[in-house]
N, C-alpha and C positions, 0 to 999 in steps of 0.2 A: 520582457522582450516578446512573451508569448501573447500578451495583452495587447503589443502594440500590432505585431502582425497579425493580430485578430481583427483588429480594427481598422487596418491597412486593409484587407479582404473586403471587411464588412463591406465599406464604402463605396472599395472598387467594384463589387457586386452591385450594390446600389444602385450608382454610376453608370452603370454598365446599363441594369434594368433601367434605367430613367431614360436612357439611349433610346433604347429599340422600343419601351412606348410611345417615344416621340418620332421615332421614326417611321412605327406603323401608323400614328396617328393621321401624321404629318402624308403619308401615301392615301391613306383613306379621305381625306380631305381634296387631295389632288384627282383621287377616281370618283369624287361623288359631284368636284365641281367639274367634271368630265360631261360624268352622266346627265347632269343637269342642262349642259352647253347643247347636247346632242336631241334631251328632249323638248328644246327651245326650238328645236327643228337645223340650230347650226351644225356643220362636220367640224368633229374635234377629234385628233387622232395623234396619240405620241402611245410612248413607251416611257413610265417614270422607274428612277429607280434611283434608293436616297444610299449616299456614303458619307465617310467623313467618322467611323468611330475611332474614340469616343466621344471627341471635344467637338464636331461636328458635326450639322446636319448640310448636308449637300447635295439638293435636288436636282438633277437632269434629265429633263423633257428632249427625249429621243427622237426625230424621225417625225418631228411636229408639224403638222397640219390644222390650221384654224382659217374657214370661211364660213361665210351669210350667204346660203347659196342663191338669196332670194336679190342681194346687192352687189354680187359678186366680189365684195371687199372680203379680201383674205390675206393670212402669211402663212409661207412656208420656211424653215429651217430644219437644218441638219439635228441641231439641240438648240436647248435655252437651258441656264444653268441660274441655280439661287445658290449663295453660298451664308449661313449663319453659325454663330459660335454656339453650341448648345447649351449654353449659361448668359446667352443672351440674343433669345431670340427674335428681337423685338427690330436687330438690326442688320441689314442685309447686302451681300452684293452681289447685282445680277451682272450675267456675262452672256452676251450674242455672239455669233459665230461671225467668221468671216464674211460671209455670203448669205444672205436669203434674199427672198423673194416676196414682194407687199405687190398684191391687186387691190387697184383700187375701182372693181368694175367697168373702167375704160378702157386702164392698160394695166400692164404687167412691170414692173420695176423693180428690176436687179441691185438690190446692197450691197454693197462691198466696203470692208473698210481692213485696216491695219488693226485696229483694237474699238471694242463697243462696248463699253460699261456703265453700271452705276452703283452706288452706293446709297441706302436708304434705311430710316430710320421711322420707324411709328410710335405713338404715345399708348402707354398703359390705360389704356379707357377701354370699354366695349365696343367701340365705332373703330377702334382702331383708326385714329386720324393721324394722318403724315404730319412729323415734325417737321423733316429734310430728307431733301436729294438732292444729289450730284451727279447726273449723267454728262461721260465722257466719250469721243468718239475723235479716230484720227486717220487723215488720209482717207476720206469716207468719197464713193463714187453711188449717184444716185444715175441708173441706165433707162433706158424703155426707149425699144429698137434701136435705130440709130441718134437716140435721144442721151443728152446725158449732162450733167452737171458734177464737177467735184471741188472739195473742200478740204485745206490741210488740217484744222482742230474746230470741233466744235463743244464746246460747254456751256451745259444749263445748270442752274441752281435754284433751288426755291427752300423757303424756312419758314415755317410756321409761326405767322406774330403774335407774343403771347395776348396783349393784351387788346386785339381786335379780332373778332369774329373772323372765318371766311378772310384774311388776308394773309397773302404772303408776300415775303422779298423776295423778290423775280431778279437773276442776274442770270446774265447771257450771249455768249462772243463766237460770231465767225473768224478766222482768217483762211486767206487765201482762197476765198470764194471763187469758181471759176462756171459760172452759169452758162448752158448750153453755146456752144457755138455757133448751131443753126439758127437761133433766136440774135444775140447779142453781135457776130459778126456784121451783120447787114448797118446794125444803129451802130457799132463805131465808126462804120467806110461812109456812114453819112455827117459824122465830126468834120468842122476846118482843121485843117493839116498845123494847126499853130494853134486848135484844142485838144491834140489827144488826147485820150483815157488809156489805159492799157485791158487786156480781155481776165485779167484776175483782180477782185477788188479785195483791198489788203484787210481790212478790220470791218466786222458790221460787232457794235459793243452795246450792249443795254444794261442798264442800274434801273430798280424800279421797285414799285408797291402794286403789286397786282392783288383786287379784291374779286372774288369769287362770289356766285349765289348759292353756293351752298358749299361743305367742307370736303375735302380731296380725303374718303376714307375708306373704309371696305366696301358700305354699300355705294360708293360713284364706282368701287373695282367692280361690283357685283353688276352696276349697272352696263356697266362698257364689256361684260364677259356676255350681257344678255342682248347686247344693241342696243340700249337703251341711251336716251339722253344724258349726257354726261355733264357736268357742272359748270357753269358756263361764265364770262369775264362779265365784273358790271363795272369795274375802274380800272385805271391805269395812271398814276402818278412816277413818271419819267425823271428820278434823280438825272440818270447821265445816260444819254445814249449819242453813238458816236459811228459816223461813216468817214472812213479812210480809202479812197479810190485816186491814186496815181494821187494828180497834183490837188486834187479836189479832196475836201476836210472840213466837215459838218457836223455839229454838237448841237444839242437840243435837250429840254428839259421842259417839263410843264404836266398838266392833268387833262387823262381823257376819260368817259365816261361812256357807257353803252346802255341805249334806251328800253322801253319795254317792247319796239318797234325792230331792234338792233342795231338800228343808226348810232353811228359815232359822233363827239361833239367834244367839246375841249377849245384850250387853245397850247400851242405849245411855240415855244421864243428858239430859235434858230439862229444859229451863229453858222455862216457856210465862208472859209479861205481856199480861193480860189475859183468864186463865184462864176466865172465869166463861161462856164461851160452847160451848167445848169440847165438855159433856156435852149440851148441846140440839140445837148443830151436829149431834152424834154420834146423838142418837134422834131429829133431823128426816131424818138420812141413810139409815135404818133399819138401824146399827150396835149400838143398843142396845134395849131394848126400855123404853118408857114406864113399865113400872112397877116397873122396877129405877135408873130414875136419879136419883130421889132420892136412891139409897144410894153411888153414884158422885159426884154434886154434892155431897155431906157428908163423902166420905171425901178428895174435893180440897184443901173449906172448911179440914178437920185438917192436913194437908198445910201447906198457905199458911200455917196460926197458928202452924204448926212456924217456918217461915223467913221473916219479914217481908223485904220490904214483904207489905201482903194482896194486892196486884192480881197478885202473882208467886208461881209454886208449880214448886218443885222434884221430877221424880218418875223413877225410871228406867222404862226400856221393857223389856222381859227379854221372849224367846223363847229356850223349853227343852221340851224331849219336844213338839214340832211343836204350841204353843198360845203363846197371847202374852198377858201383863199389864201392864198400866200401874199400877204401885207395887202395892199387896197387889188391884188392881182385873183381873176375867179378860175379856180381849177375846174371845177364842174362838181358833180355828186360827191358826197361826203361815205367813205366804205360804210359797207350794210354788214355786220355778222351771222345774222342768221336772217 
């Protein structure tokens, strides 16, 4: 018995000590990428201080302050919090507060939400490369002055494809979108009264393969802590992505590609039920111009008599030579990323 309580001790000494070297470690690592941020010329300013023993390390960034005073892009919060098992530290979850605050050099924009988390995971390598995460957020309200947008859930996920380079699975859903009022009011009060939309769009949904120019690991963290350019999309292969707005209901699927120009290019196949709002949507948005959409709403009509039922029209999206069409129909410029 005296053997065993020896070795019950031992351990928990051990244990104990293997804590508080991981804990000082884990602090000196947080003050040295402090000092680092601050002689990059940025303002970095919290208060760390790690709990959680024994089975935990639990770091909170107090009273946190990070801006580029040179771009004026900055956040403030109350805290930011990591939470890891200290038998396995490799995997993590971070927690935001109710409220902060992101400059983005033009304006200032108030965060709020109900709960802002993630959960994430790295690979045992030296680069420390991300396997997975899952960032969660609910009841989120984006403000800047009398500006504001909110959303009932939002979830992203991304996972590490083993056996392609730089790619990941990309999955990702709005609901209950409710985009600024001052913007969005005006383009419904110019809908016909027999197309409305309502001012919350219910589902924005994405499935996908997202490829990267380089891998999401400590030095892209190292570089986004210095301002640096961060890892940037060079594909997109769209399994399912899906818009649910009132009576209108749009799926899509196809591959996009981004240049060394940053033009986008692809083509992606469209399925839209409840088509017939699209083209009003689009010239109350000032997407199209009033007196070419007659010839847009007719070339849809042809479309849908192609492929019954009438309320659904089949059409692809094509981006080529940095301009985009919706079936033989021309949008204008094809988006630029960078």
């Amino acid at each position: 018995m005296r053997i065993l309580l020896a070795l019950v001790a031992l351990v928990s000494a051990l244990w104990g000590g293997y804590w508080f070297v991981g804990s000082r470690a884990l602090i000196h690592k947080v003050d040295a990428a402090q000092a680092r941020a601050q002689a990059a010329g940025l303002a970095a300013r919290f208060q760390a201080e790690v709990t959680g023993f024994p089975n935990r390390f639990d770091l909170t960034l107090n009273d946190l302050t990070l801006q580029d005073p040179a771009s004026g892009v900055g956040w403030q919060a109350p805290f930011f919090q990591l939470f890891a098992l200290s038998y396995q530290p490799h995997k993590m979850i971070a927690v935001w507060p109710h409220r902060q605050v992101v400059t983005t050099g033009v304006q200032e924009i108030t965060v709020t939400s109900d709960d802002m988390r993630a959960s994430f995971a790295v690979r045992a390598a030296a680069a420390l490369p991300l396997d997975r995460v899952i960032f969660v957020a609910g009841n989120l309200t984006l403000a800047a002055g009398s500006q504001g947008a909110t959303l009932r859930d939002l979830r992203l996920a991304l996972r590490a494809v083993d056996d392609q380079p730089n790619t990941y699975d990309l999955g990702a859903e709005i609901t209950g979108l409710r985009p600024d009022p001052a913007y969005l009011a005006p383009i419904l009060a110019r809908l016909p009264a027999n197309q409305p939309l309502p001012d919350t769009i219910d589902t924005l949904h994405l499935e996908g393969l997202l490829g990267l120019d380089r891998p999401l690991d400590r030095f892209a963290a190292q570089d986004a802590a210095r301002n640096r350019a961060l890892p940037e999309p060079r594909s997109l292969r769209v399994r399912n992505a899906r818009l649910i707005w009132g009576d209108l209901d749009v799926t899509a699927t196809g591959t996009l590609a981004v240049g060394p120009d940053g033009l986008l290019s692809g083509r992606i196949e469209m399925r839209a039920t409840g088509w017939q709002v699209l083209v009003p949507l689009a010239t109350a948005a000032g997407l199209i111009r009033p007196e070419i959409a007659p010839t847009y709403a007719n070339a849809l009509q042809v479309l849908a008599d192609l492929s019954p039922p009438l309320d659904q029209v089949e059409v692809p999206l094509t981006l080529a030579d940095g301009q985009m069409r919706l079936g033989p129909l021309p949008l204008g410029p094809a988006p630029r990323l960078r």
